[in-house]
VMD Tcl script that draws the C-alpha trace (Angstrom):
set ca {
  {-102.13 -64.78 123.73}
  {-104.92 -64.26 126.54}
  {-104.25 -66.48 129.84}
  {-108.01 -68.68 129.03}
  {-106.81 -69.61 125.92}
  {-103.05 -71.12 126.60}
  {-103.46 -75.00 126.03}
  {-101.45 -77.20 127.32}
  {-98.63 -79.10 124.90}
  {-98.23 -83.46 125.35}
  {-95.62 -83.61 128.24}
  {-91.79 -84.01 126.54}
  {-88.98 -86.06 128.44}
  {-87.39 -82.47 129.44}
  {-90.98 -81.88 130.66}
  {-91.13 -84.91 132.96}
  {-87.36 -84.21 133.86}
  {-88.52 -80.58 134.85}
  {-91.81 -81.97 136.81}
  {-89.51 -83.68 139.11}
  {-86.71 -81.39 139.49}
  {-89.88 -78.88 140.68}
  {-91.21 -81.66 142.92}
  {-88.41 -82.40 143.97}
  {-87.43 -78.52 145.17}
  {-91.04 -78.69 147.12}
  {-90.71 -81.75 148.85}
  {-87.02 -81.14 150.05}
  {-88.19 -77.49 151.30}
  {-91.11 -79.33 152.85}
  {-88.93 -81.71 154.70}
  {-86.30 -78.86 155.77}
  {-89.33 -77.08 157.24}
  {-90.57 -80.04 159.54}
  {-87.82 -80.89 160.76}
  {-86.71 -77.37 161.96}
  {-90.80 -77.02 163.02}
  {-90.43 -80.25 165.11}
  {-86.86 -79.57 166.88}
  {-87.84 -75.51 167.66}
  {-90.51 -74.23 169.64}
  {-91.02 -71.07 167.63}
  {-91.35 -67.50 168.81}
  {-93.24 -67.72 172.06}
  {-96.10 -65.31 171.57}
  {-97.02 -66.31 168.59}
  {-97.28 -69.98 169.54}
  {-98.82 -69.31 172.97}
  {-101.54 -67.07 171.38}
  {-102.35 -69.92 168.66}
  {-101.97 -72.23 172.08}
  {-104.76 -70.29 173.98}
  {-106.71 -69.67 170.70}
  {-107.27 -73.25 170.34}
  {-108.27 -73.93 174.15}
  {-110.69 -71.42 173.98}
  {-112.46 -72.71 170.78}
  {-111.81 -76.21 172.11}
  {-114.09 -74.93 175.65}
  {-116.02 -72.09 174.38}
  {-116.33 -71.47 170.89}
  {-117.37 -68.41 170.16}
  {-115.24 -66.71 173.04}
  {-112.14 -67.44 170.90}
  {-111.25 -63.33 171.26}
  {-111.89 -63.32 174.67}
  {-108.05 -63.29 175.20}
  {-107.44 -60.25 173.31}
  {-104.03 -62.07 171.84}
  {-105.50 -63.33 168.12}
  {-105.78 -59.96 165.88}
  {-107.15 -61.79 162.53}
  {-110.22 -63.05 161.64}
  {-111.93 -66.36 161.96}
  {-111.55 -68.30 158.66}
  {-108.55 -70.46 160.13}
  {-110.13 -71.53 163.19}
  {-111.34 -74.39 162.04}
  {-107.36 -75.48 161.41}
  {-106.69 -74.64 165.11}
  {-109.13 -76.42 166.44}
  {-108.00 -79.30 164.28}
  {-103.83 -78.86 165.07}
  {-105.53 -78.74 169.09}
  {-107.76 -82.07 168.44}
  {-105.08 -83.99 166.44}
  {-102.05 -82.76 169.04}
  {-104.52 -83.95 172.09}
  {-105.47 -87.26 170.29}
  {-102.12 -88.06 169.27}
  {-99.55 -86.78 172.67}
  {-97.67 -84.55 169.69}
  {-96.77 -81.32 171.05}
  {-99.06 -78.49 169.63}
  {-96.33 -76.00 168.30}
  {-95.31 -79.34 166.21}
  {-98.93 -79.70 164.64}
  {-99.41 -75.76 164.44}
  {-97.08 -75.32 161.87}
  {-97.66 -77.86 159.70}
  {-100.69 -76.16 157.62}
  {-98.10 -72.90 156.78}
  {-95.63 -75.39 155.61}
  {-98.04 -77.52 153.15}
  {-99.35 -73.48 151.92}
  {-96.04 -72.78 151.25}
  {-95.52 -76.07 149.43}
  {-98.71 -75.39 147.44}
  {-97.70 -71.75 146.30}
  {-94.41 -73.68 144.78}
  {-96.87 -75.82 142.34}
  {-99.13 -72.97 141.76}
  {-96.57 -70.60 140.70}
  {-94.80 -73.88 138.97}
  {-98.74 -74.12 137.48}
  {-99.10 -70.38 136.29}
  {-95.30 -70.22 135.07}
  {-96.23 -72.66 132.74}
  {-99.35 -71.47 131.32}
  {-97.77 -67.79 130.98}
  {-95.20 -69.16 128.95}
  {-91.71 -68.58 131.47}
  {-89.09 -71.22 130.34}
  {-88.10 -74.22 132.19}
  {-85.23 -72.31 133.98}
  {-87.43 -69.33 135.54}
  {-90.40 -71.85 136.43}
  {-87.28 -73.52 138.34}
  {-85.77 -70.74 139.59}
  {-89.12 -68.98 140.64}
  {-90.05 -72.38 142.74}
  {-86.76 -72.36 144.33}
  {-87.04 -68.67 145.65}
  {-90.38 -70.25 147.52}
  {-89.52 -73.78 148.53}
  {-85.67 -73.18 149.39}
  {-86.05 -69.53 150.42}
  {-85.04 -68.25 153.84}
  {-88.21 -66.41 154.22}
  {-90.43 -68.58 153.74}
  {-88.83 -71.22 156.05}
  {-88.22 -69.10 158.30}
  {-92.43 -67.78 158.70}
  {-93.45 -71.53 158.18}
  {-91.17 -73.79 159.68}
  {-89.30 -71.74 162.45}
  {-91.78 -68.70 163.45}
  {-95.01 -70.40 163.04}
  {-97.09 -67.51 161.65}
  {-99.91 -68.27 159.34}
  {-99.18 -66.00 156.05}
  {-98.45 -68.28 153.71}
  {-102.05 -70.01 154.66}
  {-103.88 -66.77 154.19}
  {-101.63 -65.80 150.99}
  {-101.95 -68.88 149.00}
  {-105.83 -68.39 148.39}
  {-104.87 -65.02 147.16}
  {-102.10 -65.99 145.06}
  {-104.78 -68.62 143.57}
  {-107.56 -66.01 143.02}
  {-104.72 -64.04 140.69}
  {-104.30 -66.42 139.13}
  {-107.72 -68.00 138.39}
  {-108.45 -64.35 137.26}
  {-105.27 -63.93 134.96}
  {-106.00 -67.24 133.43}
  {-109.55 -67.04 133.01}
  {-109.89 -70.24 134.66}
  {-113.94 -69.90 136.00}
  {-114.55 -68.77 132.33}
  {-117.80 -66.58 132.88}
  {-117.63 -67.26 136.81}
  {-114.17 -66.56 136.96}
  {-115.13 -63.29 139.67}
  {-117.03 -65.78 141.54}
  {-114.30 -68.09 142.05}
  {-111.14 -65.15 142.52}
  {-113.85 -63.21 144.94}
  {-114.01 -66.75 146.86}
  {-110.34 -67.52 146.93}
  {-109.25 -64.16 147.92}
  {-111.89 -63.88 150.74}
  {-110.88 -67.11 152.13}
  {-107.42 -65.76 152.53}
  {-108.26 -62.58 153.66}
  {-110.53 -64.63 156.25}
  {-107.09 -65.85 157.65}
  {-105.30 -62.38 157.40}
  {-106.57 -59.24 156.25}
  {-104.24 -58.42 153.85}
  {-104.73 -60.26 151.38}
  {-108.10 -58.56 150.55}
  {-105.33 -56.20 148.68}
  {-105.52 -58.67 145.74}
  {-109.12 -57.27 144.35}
  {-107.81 -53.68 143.53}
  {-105.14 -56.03 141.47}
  {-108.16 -57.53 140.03}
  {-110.92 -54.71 139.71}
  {-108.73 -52.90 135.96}
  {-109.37 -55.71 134.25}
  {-113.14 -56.34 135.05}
  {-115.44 -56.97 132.06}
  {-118.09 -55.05 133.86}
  {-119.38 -53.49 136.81}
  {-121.32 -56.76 137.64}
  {-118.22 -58.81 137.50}
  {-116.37 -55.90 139.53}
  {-119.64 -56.35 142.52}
  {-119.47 -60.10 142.42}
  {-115.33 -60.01 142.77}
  {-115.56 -57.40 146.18}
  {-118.26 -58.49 147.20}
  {-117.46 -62.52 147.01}
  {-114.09 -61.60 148.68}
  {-115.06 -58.83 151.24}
  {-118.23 -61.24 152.51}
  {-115.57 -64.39 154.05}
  {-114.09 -62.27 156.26}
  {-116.88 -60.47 157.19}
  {-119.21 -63.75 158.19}
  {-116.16 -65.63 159.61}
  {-116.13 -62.83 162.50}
  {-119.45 -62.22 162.62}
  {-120.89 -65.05 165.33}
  {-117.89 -63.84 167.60}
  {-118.54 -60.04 166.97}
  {-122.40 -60.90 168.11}
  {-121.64 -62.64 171.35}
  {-118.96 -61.20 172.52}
  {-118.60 -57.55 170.60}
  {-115.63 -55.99 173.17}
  {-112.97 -58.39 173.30}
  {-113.29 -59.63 169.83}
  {-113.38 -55.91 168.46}
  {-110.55 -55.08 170.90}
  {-108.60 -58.15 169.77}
  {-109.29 -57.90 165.76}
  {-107.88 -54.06 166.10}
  {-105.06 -53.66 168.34}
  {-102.74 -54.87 165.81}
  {-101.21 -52.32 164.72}
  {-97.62 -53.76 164.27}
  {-93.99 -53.34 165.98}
  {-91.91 -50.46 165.27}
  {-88.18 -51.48 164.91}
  {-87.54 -54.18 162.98}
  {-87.71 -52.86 159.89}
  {-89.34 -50.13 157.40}
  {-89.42 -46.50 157.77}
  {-89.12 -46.88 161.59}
  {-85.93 -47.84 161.80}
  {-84.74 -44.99 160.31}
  {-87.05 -42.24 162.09}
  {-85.92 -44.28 165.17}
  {-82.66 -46.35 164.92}
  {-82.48 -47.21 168.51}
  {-85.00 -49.47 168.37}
  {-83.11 -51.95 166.52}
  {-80.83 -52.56 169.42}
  {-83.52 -53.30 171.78}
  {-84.52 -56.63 169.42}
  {-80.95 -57.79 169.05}
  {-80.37 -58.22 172.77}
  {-84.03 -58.36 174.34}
  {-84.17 -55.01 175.49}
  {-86.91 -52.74 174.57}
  {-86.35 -48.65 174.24}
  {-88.95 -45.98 174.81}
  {-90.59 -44.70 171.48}
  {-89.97 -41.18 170.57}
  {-93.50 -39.27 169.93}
  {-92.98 -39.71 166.28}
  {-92.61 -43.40 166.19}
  {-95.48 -43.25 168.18}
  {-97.51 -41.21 165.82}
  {-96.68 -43.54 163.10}
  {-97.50 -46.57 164.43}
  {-100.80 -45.59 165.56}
  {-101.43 -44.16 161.74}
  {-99.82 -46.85 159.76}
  {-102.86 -48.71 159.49}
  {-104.42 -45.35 157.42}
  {-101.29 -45.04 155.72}
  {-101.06 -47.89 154.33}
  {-104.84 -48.20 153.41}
  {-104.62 -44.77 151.64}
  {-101.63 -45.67 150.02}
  {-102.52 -49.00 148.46}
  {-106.52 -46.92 147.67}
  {-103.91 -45.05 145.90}
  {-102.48 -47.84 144.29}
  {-105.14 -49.69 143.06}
  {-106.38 -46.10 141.49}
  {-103.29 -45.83 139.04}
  {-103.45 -49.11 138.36}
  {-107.42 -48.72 137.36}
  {-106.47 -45.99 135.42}
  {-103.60 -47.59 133.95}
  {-105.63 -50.88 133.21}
  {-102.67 -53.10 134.22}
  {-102.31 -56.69 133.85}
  {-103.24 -58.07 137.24}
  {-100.13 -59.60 137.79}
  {-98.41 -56.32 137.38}
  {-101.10 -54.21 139.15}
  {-100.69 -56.74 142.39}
  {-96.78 -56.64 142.51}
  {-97.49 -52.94 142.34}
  {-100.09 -53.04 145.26}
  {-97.58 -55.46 147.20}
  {-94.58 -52.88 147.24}
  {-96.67 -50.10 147.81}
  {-97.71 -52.02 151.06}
  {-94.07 -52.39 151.75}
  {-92.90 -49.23 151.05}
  {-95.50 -47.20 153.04}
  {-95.30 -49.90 156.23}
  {-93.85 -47.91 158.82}
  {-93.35 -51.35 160.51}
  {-92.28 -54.45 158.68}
  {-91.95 -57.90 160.60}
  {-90.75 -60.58 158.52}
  {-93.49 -62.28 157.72}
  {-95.03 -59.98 156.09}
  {-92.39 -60.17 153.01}
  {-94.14 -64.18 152.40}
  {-97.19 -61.45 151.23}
  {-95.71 -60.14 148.37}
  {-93.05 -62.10 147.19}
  {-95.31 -64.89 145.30}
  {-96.98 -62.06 143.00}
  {-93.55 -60.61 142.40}
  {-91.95 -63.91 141.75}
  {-95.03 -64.22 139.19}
  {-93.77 -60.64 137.70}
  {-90.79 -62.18 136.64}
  {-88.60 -60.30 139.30}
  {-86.57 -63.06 140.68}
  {-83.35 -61.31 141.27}
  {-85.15 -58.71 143.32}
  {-86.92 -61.72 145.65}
  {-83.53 -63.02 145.40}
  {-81.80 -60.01 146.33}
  {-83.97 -59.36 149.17}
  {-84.27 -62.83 151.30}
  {-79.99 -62.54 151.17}
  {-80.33 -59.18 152.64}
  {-82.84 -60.30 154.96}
  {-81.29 -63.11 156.12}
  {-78.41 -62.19 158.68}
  {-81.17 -58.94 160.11}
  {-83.69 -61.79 160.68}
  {-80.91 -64.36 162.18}
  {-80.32 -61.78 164.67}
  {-83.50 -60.40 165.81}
  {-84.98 -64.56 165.92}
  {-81.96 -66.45 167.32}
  {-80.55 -63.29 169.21}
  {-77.30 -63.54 166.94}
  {-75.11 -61.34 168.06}
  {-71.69 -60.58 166.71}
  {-70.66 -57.09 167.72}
  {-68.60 -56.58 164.15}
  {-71.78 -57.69 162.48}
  {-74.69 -55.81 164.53}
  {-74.23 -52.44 162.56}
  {-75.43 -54.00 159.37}
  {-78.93 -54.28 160.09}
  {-79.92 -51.28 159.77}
  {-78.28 -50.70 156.18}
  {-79.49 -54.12 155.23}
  {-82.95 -53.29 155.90}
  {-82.97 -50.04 154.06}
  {-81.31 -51.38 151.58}
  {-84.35 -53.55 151.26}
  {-86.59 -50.66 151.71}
  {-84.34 -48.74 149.00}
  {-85.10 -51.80 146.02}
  {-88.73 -51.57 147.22}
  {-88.80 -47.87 146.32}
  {-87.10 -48.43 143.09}
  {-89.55 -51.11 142.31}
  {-92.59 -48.83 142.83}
  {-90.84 -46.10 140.94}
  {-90.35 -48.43 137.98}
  {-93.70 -50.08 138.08}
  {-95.17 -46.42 138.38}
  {-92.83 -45.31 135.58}
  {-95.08 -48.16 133.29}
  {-93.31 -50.47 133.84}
  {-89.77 -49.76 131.73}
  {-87.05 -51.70 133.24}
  {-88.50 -54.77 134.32}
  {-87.04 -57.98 133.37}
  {-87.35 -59.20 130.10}
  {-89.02 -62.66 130.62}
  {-91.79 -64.26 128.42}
  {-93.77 -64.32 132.18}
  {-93.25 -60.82 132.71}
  {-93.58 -59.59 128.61}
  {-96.98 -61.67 128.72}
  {-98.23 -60.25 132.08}
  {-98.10 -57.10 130.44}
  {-100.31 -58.02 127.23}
}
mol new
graphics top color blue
foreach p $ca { graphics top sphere $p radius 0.5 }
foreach p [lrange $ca 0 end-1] q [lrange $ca 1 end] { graphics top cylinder $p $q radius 0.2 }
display resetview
């Protein structure tokens, strides 16, 4: 049964009962999230850069870069300069208002997946389930309402461009509308941009293929474009210097274990010459990787749903560095996949290496874990791509995931 033609059914009492249970997951996770936003300041660099961001666009607009501190394109300064306006007019404290548009994102990929679960078919119990993992997950609250970093706003017009696409939503202008979507988030964060190859296998034609690329490649590319004009060195410098932090997960901590110590207690070791050549190449090694990709999956045809959770652990996989809020990338589309016990599996892994690198938790009979943790991560990410690679035998057995594949 294609995606555009699922019609909804007349809304049972175990429907309604269901409906509130999910609402009621989204707005408790919501709530957790403000209240640890409001009583924590956040990790400092991150705040102070979305801090000095905002001044600058408050004063002069398009020398937003000038800082060299904000690596990402423009599309979510206009929410800045809102959080700055509304924490100015109303004496709130700025990391307060900052991290309110990641926690509403993160609320509305809980009802989209709710949304999508439903029209793919999943039960009651893994449209539950799969909205826990997001509203209730340690991940999640920890980017949104603790960190303060932006993912979930650039991932949930993504997520939504999947699944416009799967479920033939736009009808005939349905690469209009992903393209859109997936631009806007990739106008927040690059990454997301990743989503097309998910897309591109399951094209009608070229023409739909151009509009979908080009739709989504053009947001980004005109939200930087007034900066990049009149002031080309500090915004180019700023929008690639990024390059990520060696240590705190990935491949680098185990080329270079020693770096794991220097997050736990604030103390920062000198890179060996191959961590060094990997971070300055993980940029190209992850492109190539996920070009890679996106080329078995084209020649594959997958479902889009499939092809993306492929894309999303090959991104994870070949990531020399990980930092933890790049996990609130892929785990939507996987939750989508059906694999809940993996997300599952991987925020409890997650969770005690992330308590200790962001609250400096430190019990000695605890600090060796981290590194096994993390692998162990990296391990069921490897597994995944072998599986996924391997067409797809092994996955779990759920009507989402047995219909993604159709």
């Amino acid at each position: 049964m294609p995606g555009g033609s699922t019609t909804l059914a007349p809304m049972r009492l175990d429907d309604r009962r269901l409906l509130l249970s999910i609402g009621a997951l989204i707005v408790l996770g919501t709530g957790l999230r403000v209240w640890i936003a409001f009583t924590n300041y956040g990790l400092t660099y991150d705040i102070d850069t979305a801090y000095i961001t905002a001044a600058l666009l408050a004063s002069h607009p398009l020398h937003a870069y000038q800082a060299v501190r904000y690596p990402y394109p423009a599309g979510f300064f206009p929410v800045i300069l809102l959080c700055h306006y509304i924490a100015e007019g109303f004496a709130i404290a700025f990391y307060k208002v900052w991290k309110v548009p990641a926690i509403l994102c993160d609320a509305g990929i809980a009802s989209l997946m709710a949304f999508a679960l439903r029209r793919l078919g999943a039960p009651p119990r893994e449209r539950l389930i799969a909205v826990a993992l997001v509203a209730l997950g340690p991940s999640f609250i920890l980017i949104s309402g603790y960190h303060g970093q932006i993912d979930s706003a650039a991932i949930l017009p993504a997520f939504a461009g999947l699944i416009v696409w799967k479920l033939e939503l736009g009808g005939d202008r349905r690469a209009l509308y992903a393209g859109l979507l997936i631009g806007l988030g990739a106008s927040v964060k690059l990454p997301p941009l990743f989503t097309v190859l998910a897309l591109l296998p399951t094209a009608r034609s070229r023409r739909e293929a151009a509009i979908l690329a080009g739709c989504a490649a053009a947001i980004p590319a005109l939200s930087v474009a007034p900066f990049l004009i009149d002031n080309p060195g500090p915004t180019w410098r700023s929008l690639t210097y990024n390059q990520g932090i060696p240590g705190l997960g990935g491949l680098s901590v185990l080329i270079q274990p020693g770096l794991v110590s220097g997050w736990q207690h604030l103390h920062l070791n000198t890179m060996t010459p191959l961590t060094i050549w990997f971070w300055r190449k993980q940029n190209w090694i992850v492109g190539l990787s996920v070009l890679a990709a996106g080329g078995y999956a084209y020649w594959r045809r997958l479902d889009p749903i499939i092809a993306a959770a492929l894309i999303w652990v090959t991104v994870y996989v070949a990531n020399f560095n990980w930092a933890y809020q790049y996990f609130i990338w892929g785990f939507p589309f996987f939750l989508l996949a059906g694999w809940r016990r993996s997300v599952a599996a991987m925020q409890l892994l997650l969770a005690l290496p992330a308590a200790q690198v962001y609250f400096q938790f430190s019990v000695p009979a605890l600090s060796w874990a981290y590194i096994p943790l993390v692998m162990l991560v990296w391990a069921l990410f490897a597994g995944l791509l072998v599986v996924v690679g391997a067409g797809g035998a092994g996955l779990p057995a759920t009507s989402a995931s047995t219909m993604a594949r159709r």
